[in-house]
TORLUMTI-444569 format. One record per residue (C-alpha): residue in one letter; x, y, z; residue number from 0; chain. Coordinates in steps of 0.5 Angstrom, whole numbers, plus 500, padded with zeros to 3 digits. Layout:
BEGIN
+---------+-----+-----+-----+-----+--------+
! residuo !   x !   y !   z ! num ! cadena !
+---------+-----+-----+-----+-----+--------+
!       A !   X !   Y !   Z ! NUM !      A !
...
+---------+-----+-----+-----+-----+--------+
This chain:
BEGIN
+---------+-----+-----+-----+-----+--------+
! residuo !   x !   y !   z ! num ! cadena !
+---------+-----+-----+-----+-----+--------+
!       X ! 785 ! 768 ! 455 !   0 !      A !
!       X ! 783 ! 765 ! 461 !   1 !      A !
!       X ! 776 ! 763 ! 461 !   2 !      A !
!       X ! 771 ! 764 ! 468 !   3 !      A !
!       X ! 773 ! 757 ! 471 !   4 !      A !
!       X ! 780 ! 757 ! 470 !   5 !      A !
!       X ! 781 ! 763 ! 474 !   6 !      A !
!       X ! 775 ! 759 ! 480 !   7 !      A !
!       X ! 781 ! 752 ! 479 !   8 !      A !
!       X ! 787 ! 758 ! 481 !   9 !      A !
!       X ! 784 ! 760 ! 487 !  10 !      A !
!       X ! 787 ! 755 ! 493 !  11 !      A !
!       X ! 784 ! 751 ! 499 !  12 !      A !
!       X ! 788 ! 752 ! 506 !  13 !      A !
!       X ! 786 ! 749 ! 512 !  14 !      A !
!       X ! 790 ! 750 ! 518 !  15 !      A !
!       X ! 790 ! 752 ! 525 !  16 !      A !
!       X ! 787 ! 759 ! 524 !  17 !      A !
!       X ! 782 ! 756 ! 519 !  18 !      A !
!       X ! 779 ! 751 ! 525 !  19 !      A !
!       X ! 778 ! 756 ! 530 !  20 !      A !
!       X ! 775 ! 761 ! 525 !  21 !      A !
!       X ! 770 ! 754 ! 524 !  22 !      A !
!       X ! 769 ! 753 ! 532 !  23 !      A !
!       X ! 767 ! 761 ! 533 !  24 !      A !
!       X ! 761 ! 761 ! 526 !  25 !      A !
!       X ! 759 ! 753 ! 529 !  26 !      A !
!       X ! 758 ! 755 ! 536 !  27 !      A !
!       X ! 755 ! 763 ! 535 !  28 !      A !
!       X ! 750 ! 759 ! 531 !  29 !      A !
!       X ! 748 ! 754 ! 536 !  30 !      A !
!       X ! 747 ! 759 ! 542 !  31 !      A !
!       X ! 742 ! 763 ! 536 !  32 !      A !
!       X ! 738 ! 758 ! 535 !  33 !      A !
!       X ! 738 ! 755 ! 543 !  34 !      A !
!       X ! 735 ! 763 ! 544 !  35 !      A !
!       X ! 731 ! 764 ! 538 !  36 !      A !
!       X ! 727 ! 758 ! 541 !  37 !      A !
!       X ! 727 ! 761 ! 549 !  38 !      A !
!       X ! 726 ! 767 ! 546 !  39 !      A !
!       X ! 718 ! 767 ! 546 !  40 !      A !
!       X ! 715 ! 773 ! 547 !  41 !      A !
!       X ! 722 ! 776 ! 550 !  42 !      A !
!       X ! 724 ! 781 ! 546 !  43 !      A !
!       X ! 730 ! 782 ! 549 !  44 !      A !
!       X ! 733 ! 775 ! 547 !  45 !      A !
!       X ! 730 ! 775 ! 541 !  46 !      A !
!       X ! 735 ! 782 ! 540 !  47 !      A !
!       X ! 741 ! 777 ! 542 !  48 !      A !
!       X ! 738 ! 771 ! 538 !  49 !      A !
!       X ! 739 ! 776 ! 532 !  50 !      A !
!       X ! 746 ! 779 ! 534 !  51 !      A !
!       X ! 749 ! 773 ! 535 !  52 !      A !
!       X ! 745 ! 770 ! 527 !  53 !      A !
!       X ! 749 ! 777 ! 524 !  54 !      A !
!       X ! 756 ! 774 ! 527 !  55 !      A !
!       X ! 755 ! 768 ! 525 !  56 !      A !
!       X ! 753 ! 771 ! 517 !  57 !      A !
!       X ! 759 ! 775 ! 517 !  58 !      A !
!       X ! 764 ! 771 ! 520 !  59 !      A !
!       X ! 762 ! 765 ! 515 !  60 !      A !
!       X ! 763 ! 769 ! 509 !  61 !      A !
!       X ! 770 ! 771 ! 513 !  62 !      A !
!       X ! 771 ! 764 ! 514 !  63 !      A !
!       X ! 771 ! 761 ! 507 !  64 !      A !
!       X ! 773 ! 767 ! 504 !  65 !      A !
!       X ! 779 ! 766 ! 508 !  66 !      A !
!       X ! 779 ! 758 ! 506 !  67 !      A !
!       X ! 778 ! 759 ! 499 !  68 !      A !
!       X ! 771 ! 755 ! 500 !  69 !      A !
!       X ! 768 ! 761 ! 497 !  70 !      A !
!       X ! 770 ! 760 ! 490 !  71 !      A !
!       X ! 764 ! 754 ! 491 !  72 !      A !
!       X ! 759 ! 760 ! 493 !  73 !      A !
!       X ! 761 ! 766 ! 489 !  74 !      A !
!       X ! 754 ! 768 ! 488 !  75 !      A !
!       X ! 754 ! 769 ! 496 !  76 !      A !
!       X ! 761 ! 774 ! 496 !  77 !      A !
!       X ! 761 ! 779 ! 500 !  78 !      A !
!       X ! 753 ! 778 ! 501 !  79 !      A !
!       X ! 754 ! 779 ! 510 !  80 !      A !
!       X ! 757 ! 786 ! 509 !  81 !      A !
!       X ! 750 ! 790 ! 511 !  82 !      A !
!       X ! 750 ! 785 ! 517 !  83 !      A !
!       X ! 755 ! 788 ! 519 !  84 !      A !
!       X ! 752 ! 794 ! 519 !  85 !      A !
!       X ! 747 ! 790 ! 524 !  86 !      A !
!       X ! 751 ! 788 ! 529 !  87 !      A !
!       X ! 751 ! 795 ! 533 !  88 !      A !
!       X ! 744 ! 797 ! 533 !  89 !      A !
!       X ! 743 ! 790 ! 536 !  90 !      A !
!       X ! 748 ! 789 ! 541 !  91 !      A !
!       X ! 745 ! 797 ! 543 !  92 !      A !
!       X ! 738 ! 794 ! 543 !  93 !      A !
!       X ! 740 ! 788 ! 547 !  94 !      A !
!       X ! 743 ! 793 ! 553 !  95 !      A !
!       X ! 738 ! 797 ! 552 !  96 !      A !
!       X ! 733 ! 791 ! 554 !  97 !      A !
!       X ! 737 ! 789 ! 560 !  98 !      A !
!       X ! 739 ! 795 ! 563 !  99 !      A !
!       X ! 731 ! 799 ! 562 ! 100 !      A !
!       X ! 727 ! 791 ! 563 ! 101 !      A !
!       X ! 724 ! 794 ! 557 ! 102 !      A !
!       X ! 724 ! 793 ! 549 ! 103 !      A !
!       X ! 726 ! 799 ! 546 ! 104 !      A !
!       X ! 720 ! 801 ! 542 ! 105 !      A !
!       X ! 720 ! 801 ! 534 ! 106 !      A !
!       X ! 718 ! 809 ! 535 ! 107 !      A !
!       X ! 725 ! 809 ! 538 ! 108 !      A !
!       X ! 729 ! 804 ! 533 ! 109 !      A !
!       X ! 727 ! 805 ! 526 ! 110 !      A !
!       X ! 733 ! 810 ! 525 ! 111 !      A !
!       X ! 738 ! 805 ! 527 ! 112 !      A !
!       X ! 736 ! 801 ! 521 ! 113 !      A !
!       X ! 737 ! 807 ! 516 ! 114 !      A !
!       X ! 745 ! 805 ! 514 ! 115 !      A !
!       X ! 744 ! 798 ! 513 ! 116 !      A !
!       X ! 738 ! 799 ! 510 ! 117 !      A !
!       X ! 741 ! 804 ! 506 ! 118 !      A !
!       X ! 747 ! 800 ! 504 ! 119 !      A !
!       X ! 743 ! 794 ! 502 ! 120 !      A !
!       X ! 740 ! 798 ! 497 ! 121 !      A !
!       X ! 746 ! 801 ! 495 ! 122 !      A !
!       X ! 749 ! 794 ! 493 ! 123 !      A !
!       X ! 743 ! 792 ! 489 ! 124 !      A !
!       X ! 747 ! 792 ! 484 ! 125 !      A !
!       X ! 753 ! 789 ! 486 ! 126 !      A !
!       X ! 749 ! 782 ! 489 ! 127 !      A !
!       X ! 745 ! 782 ! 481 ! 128 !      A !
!       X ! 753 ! 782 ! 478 ! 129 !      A !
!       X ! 755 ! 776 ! 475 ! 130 !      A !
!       X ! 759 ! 771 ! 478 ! 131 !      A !
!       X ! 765 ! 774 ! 475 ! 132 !      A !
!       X ! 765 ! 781 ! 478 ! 133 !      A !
!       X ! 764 ! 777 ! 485 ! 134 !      A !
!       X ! 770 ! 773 ! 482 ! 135 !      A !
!       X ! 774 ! 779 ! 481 ! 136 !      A !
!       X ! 772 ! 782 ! 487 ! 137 !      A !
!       X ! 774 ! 777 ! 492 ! 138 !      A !
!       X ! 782 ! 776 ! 487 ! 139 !      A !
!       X ! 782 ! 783 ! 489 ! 140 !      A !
!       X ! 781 ! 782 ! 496 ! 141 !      A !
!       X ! 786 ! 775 ! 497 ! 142 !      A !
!       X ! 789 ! 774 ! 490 ! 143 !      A !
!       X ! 791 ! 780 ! 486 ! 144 !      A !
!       X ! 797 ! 776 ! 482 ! 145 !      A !
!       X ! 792 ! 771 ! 480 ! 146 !      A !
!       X ! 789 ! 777 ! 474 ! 147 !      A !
!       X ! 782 ! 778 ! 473 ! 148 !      A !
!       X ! 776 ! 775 ! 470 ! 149 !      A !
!       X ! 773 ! 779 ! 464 ! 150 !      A !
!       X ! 767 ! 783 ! 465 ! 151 !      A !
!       X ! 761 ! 785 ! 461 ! 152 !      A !
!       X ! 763 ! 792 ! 458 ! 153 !      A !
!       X ! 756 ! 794 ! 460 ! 154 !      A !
!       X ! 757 ! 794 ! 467 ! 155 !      A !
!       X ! 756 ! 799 ! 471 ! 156 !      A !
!       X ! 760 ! 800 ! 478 ! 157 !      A !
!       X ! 757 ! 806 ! 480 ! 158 !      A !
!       X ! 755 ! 802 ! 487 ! 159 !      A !
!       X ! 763 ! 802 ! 488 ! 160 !      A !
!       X ! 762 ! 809 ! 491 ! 161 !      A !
!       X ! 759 ! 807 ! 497 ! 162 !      A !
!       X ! 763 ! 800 ! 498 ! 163 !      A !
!       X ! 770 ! 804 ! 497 ! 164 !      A !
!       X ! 767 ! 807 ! 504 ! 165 !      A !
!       X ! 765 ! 801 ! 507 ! 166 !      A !
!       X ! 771 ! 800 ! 512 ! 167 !      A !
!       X ! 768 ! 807 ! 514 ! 168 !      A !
!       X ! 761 ! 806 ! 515 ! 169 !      A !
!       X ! 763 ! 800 ! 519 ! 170 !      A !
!       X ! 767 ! 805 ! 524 ! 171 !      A !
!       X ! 762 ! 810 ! 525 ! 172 !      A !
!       X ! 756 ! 805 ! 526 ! 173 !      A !
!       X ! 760 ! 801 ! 531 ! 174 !      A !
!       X ! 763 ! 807 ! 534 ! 175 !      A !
!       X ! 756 ! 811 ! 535 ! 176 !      A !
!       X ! 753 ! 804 ! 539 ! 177 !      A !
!       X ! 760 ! 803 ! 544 ! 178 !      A !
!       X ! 758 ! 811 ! 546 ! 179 !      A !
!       X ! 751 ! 810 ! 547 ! 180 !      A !
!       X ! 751 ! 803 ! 549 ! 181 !      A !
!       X ! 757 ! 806 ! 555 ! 182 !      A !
!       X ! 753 ! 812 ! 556 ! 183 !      A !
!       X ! 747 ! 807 ! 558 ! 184 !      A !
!       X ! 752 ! 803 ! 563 ! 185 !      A !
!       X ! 754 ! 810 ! 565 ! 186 !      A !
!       X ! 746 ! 811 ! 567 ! 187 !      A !
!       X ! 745 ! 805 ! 571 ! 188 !      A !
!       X ! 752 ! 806 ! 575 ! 189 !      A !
!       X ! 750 ! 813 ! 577 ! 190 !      A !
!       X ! 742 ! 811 ! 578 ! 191 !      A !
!       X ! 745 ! 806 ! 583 ! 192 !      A !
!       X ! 752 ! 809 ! 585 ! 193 !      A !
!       X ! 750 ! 808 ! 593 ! 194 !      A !
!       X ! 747 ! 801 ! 592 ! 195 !      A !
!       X ! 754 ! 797 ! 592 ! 196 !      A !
!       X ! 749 ! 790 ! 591 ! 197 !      A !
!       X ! 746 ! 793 ! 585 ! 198 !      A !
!       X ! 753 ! 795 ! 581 ! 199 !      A !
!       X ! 754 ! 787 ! 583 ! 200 !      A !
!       X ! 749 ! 784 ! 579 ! 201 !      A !
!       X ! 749 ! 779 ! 574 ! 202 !      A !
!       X ! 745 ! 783 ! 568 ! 203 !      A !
!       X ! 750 ! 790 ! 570 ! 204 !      A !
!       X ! 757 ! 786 ! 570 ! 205 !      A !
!       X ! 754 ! 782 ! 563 ! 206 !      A !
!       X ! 752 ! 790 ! 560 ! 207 !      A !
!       X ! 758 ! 793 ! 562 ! 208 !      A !
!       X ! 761 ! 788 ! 560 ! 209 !      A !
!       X ! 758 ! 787 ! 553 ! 210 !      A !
!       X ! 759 ! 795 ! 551 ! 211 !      A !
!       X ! 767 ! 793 ! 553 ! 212 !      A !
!       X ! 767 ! 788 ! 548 ! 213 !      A !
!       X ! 764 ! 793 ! 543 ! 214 !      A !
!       X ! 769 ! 798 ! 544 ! 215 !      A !
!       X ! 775 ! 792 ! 545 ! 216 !      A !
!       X ! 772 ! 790 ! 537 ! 217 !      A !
!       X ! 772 ! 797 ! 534 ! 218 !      A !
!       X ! 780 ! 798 ! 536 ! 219 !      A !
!       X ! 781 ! 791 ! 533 ! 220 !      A !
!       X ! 777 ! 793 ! 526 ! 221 !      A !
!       X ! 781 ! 800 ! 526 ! 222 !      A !
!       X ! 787 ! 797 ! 528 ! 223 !      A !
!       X ! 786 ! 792 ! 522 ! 224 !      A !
!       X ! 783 ! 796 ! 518 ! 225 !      A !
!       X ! 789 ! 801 ! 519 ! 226 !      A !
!       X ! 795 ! 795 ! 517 ! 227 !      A !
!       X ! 792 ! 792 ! 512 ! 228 !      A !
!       X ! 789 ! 793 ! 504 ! 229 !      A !
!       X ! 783 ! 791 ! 503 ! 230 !      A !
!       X ! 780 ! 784 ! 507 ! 231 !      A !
!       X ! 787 ! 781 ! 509 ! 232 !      A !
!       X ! 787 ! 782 ! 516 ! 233 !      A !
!       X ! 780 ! 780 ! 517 ! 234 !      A !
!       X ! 782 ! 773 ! 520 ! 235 !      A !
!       X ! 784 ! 776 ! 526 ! 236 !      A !
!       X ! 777 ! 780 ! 527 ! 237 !      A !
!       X ! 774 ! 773 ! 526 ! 238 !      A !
!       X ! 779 ! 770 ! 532 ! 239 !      A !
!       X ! 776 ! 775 ! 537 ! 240 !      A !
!       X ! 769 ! 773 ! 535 ! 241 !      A !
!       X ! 770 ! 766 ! 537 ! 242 !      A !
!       X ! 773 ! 768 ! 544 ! 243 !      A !
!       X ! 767 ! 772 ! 544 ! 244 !      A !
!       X ! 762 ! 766 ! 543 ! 245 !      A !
!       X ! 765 ! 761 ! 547 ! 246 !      A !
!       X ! 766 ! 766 ! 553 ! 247 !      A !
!       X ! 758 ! 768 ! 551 ! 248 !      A !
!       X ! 756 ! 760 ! 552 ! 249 !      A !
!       X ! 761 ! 759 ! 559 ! 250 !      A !
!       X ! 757 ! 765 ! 562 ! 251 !      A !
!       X ! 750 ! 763 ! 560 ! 252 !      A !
!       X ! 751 ! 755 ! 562 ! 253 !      A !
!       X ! 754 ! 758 ! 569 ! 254 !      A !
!       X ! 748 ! 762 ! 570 ! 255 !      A !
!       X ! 744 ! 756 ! 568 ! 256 !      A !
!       X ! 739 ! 753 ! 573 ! 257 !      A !
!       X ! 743 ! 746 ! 572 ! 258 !      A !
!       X ! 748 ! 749 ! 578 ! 259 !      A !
!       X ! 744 ! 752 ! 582 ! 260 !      A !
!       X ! 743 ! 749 ! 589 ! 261 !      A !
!       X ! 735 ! 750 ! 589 ! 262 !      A !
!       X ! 735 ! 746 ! 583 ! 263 !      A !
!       X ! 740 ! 739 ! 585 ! 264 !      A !
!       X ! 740 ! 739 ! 592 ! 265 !      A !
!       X ! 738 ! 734 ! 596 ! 266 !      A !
!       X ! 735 ! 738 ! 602 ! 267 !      A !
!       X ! 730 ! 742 ! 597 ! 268 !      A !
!       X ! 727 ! 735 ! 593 ! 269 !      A !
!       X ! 722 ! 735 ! 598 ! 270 !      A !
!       X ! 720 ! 741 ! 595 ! 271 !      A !
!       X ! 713 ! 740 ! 590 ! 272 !      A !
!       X ! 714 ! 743 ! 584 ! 273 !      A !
!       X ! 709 ! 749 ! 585 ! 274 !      A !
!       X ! 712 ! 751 ! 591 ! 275 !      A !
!       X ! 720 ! 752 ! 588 ! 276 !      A !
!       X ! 718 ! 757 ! 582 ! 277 !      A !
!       X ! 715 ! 763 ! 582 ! 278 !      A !
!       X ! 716 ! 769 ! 577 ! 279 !      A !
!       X ! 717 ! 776 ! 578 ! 280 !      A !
!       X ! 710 ! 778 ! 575 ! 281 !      A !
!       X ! 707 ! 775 ! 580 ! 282 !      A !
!       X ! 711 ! 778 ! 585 ! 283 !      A !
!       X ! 709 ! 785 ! 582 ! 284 !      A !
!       X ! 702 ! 783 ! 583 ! 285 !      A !
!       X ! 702 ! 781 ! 590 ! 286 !      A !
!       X ! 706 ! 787 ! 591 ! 287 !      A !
!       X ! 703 ! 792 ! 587 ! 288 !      A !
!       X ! 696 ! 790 ! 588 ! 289 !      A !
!       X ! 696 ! 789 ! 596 ! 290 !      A !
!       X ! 700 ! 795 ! 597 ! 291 !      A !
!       X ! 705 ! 792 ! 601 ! 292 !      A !
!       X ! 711 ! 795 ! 601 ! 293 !      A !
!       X ! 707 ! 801 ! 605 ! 294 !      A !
!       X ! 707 ! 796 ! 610 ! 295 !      A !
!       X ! 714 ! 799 ! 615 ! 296 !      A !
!       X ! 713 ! 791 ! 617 ! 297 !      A !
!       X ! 715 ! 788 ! 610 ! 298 !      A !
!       X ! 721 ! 783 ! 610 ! 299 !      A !
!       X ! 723 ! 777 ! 606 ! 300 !      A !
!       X ! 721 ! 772 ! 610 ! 301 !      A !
!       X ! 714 ! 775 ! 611 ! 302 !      A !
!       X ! 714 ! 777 ! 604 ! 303 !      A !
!       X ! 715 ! 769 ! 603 ! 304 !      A !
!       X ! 710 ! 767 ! 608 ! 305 !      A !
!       X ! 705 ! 771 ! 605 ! 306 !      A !
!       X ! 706 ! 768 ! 598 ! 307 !      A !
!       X ! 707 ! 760 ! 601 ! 308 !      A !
!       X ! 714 ! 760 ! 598 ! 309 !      A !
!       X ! 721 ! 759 ! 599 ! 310 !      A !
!       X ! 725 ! 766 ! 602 ! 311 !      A !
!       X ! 732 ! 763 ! 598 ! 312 !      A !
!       X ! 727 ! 763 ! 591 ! 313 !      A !
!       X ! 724 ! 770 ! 592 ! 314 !      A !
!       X ! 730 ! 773 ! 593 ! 315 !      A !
!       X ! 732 ! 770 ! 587 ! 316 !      A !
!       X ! 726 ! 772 ! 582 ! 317 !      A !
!       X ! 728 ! 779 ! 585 ! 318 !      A !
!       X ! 736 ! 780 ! 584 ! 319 !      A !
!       X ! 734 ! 777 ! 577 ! 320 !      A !
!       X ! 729 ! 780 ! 574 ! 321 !      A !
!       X ! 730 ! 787 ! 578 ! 322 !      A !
!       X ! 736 ! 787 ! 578 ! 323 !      A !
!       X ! 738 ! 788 ! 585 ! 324 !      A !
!       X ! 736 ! 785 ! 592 ! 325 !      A !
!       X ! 729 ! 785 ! 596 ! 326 !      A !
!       X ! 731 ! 791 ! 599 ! 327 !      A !
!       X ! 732 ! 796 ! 594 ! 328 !      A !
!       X ! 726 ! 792 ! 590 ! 329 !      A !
!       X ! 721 ! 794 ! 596 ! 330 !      A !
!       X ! 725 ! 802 ! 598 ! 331 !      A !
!       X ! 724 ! 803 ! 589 ! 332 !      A !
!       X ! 717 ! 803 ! 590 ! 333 !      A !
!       X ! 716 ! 807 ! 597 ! 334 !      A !
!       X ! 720 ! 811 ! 594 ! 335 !      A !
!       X ! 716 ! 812 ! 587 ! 336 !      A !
!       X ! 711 ! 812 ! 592 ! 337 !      A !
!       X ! 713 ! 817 ! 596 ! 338 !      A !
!       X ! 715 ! 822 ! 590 ! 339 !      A !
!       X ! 707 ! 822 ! 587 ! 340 !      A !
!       X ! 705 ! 824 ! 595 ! 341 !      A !
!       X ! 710 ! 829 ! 595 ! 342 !      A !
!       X ! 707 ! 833 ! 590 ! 343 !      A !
!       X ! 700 ! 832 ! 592 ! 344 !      A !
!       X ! 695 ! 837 ! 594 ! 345 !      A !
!       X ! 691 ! 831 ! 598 ! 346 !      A !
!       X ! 698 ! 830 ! 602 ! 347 !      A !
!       X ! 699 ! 837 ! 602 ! 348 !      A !
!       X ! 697 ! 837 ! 609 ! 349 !      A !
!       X ! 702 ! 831 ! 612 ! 350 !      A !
!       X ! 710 ! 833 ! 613 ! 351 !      A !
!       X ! 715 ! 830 ! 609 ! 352 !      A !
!       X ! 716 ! 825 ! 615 ! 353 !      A !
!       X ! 709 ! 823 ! 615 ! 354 !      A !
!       X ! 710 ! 822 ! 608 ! 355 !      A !
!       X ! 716 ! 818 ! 609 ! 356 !      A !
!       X ! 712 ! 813 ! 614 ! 357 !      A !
!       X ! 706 ! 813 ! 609 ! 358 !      A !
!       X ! 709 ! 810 ! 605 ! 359 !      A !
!       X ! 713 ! 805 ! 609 ! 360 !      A !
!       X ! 719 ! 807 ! 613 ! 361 !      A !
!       X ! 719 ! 806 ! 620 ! 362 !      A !
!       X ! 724 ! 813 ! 621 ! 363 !      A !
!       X ! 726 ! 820 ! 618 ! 364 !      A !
!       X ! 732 ! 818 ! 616 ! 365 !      A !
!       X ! 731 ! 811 ! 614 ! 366 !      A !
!       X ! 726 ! 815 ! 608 ! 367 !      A !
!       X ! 732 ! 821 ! 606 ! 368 !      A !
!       X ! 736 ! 815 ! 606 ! 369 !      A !
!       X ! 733 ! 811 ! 602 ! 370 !      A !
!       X ! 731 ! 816 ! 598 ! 371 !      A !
!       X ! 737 ! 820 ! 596 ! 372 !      A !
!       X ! 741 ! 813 ! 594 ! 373 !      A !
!       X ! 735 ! 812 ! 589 ! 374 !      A !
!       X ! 734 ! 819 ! 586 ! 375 !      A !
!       X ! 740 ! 822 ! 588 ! 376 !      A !
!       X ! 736 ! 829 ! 591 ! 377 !      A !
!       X ! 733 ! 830 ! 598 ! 378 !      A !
!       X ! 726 ! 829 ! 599 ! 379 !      A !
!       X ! 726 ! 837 ! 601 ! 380 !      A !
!       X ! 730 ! 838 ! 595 ! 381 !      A !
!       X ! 726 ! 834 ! 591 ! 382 !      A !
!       X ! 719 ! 838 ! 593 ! 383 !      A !
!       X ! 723 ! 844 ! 591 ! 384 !      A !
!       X ! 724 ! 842 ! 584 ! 385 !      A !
!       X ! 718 ! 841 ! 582 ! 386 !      A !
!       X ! 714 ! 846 ! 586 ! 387 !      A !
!       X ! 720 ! 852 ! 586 ! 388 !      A !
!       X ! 715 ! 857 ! 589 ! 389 !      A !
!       X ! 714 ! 852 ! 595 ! 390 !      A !
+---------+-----+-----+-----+-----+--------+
């Protein structure tokens, strides 16, 4: 009878072109984790990245060396990435949920999404305190079932097998959920601003849209996969897809780098302190919301930047990028919001609809319903209505 480390010595090594691409995308997902783990601070939402992209990298590891054979020097380890896959959705979902509200999705919110892999950790239990040669026979099961199997405890229980002969399953419905939630969520943000072309353009729209693409583009494959091959057979393909996926990742973040920004090398802005070349958006936000001013029908960018003391191109900039649109919109949102608490106020009850409008900074009736059907997508009238029917 072969011993434990016969069927280790039988288990082959192979290192070709697939190999080498499946080693760049594990090296370059763990490079980009740890690069936003430690910009993350406080961010919470690329925190939530740094984590998707930590996940990846844990399970297309285990993918990589079982598919080399590297695996039989860490066989302990087998298998031990499958509840991360099960993370993958939930956190890619947080991530477009952050982007798209400028929020982190709160725990009273998020505590569900984590009951399957939680669940299914704890159904492994068993399994991830096996001894080697279940792990052992587990992987020959998967890669080399012509090279037998090693001799297991017959006191062994496999009852945890109920829930991982399902796993594939569990990995399409999970993966399947978050694509619908996270396309409705990009569905959301297109009809909020489906009047505002500029703001369907902008980075954070096109990267969510994009990312929820992604995630329904590896659903198909996984399916796919799962469809044509027996066990984990095909999962070096899945595993090329993800590198693509990283490398794409790193193009689009160094190209929204500062590094390539005008403001950052041209000689005309080195003149420039360093003081008066950056500005946050929370600061923005102060000024604007403490002094009221975009209840002033005269406020533009450029008196916007003169009150400020900082460069127009930078406000402009600060504003498209943590808003997610231009100074225009950022301003009319809030007269806007403004507007809507007026309308419904008995102490405005007095002024029409109109003057509403121009208190709150529109130089015109038509200027107001404008604006305020691209942003709501009702009329000021029909809007009053609603929440007033009786008026």
């Amino acid at each position: 009878m072969d011993t434990l480390q016969d069927f280790i010595a039988q288990i082959p090594v192979r290192h070709n072109i697939t190999s080498t691409i499946m080693l760049l995308g594990v090296a370059q997902n763990l490079f980009l984790s740890i690069v936003l783990f430690v910009k993350s601070k406080n961010n919470r939402l690329l925190l939530y990245f740094a984590f998707l992209l930590l996940f990846g990298t844990l399970v297309f590891l285990d993918t990589y060396l079982c598919y080399t054979g590297l695996i039989k020097h860490l066989l302990e380890w087998n298998d031990s990435s499958e509840v991360f896959v099960l993370l993958i959705g939930p956190f890619l979902y947080f991530t477009i949920y952050a982007f798209l509200k400028r929020k982190p999705i709160s725990i009273r919110m998020a505590w569900w999404h984590l009951i399957l892999p939680l669940g299914y950790l704890l159904s492994q239990i068993p399994f991830y305190t096996a001894p080697v040669s279940v792990k052992l026979n587990a992987y020959l099961g998967a890669y080399f079932n012509n090279l037998g199997t090693a001799s297991v405890p017959d006191t062994f229980n496999y009852s945890y097998h109920h829930i991982k002969d399902i796993f594939d399953w569990l990995i399409l419905c999970s993966l399947l959920l978050y694509t619908l939630l996270s396309l409705k969520l990009v569905k959301e943000e297109r009809y909020r601003n489906n009047t505002d072309k500029a703001n369907l353009k902008s980075a954070k729209y096109i990267f969510t849209r994009n990312s929820a693409i992604i995630l329904l583009t590896f659903f198909i494959l996984l399916f796919t996969v799962f469809y044509i091959y027996d066990d984990d057979g095909g999962d070096h393909f899945i595993a090329i897809f993800q590198t693509l996926v990283s490398f794409a990742t790193t193009y689009i973040i160094i190209s929204k780098s500062k590094f390539f920004e005008k403001s950052w090398v041209a000689d005309k802005y080195e003149t420039l302190s360093n003081t008066a070349d950056e500005i946050t958006f929370k600061e923005i936000e102060t000024f604007v919301d403490n002094n009221l001013y975009y209840t002033n029908s005269h406020a533009s960018l450029k008196h916007l930047a003169t009150q400020l003391g900082i460069h127009p191109n930078q406000i402009s900039k600060t504003i498209n990028s943590d808003f997610g649109s231009n100074y225009n919109h950022y301003i009319n949102n809030k007269r806007i919001e403004l507007a809507k608490e007026r309308l419904v106020d008995p102490q405005f009850s007095h002024l029409t609809i109109e003057a509403i409008g121009e208190s709150v900074g529109f130089k015109s009736k038509s200027a107001f319903y404008n604006a305020f059907k691209k942003i709501s997508g009702i009329s000021p009238f029909k809007f009053t209505k609603s929440i007033s029917p009786k008026l």
